[in-house]
C-alpha positions in Angstrom: -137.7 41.6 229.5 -135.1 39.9 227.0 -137.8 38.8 224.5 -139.0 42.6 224.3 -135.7 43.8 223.3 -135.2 41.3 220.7 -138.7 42.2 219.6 -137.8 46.1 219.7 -134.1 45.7 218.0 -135.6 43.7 215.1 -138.6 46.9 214.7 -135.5 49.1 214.4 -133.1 47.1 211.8 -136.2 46.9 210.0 -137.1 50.4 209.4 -133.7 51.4 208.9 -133.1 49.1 206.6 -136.0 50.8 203.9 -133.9 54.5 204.3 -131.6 53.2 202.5 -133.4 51.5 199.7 -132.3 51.9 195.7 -135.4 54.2 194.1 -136.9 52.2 191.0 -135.0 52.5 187.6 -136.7 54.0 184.6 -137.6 51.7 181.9 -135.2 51.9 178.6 -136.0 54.1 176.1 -138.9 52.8 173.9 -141.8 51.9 176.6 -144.7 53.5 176.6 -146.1 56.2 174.3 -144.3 58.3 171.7 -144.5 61.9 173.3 -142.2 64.0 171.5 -141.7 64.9 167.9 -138.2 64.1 168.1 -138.6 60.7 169.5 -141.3 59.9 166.0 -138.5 61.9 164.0 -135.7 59.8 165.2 -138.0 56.8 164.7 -138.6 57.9 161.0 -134.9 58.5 160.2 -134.2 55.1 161.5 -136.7 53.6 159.5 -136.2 55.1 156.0 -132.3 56.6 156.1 -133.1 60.2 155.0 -133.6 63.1 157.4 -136.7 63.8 159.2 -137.5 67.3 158.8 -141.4 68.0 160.3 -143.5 66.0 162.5 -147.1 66.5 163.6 -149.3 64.6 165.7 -152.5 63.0 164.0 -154.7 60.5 165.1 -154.6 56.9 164.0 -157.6 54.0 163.8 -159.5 56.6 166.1 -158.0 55.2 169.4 -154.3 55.9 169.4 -152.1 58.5 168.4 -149.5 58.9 165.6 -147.1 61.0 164.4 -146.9 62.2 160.6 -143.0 63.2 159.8 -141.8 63.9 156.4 -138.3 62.3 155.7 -135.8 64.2 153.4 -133.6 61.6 151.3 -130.4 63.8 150.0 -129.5 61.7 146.7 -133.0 60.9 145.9 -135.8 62.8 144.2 -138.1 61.7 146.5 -138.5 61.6 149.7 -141.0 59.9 152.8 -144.3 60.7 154.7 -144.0 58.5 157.4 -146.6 57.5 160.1 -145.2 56.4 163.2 -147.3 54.5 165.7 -147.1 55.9 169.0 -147.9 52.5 170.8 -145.5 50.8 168.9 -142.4 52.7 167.9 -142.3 51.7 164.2 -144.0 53.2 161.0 -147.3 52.1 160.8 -147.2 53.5 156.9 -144.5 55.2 154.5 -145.8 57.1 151.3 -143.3 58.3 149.0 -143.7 62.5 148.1 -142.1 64.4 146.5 -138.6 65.4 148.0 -139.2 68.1 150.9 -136.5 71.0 150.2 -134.0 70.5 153.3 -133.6 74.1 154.4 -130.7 76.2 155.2 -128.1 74.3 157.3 -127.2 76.3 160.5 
């Protein structure tokens, strides 16, 4: 009867022992696809400096998506269309355009 109740006492420790088990972390910020415009805005203001003001979702090589945000630079006359890779997280192109006007402040 002894070899039972170890058998039975080590089933128990067992299953309590996954109750009390950590849940998995997310990942850091960065993995996986771009799916917000102001994740590719903040990616576009990093990139050139200026202030992103629009961003719109295109596609990009036909498989993957992008996002197309125009970047206001304040001392400059012009400013940046940006591309921004959504697999990647960097600008897969910059153009320069003329400056976008920045809008009323709030």
């Amino acid at each position: 009867m002894r070899p039972s109740a170890l058998i039975l006492a080590t089933a128990l420790l067992a299953t309590c022992a996954g109750f009390g088990a950590e849940k998995p972390k997310k990942g850091p910020k960065g993995v996986g696809p771009v799916h917000s415009a102001s994740e590719a805005k903040a990616i576009a203001e990093r990139e050139t400096g200026g202030i992103a003001l629009s961003a719109r979702r295109t596609s990009l090589n036909g498989a993957t998506c992008g996002w197309e945000v125009e970047v206001h630079m304040p001392k400059e006359d012009k400013g940046w269309r940006c591309t921004v890779d959504c697999d990647t997280h960097m600008v897969y192109t910059k153009d320069r355009i003329p400056n976008p006007p920045r809008g009323k402040k709030k």
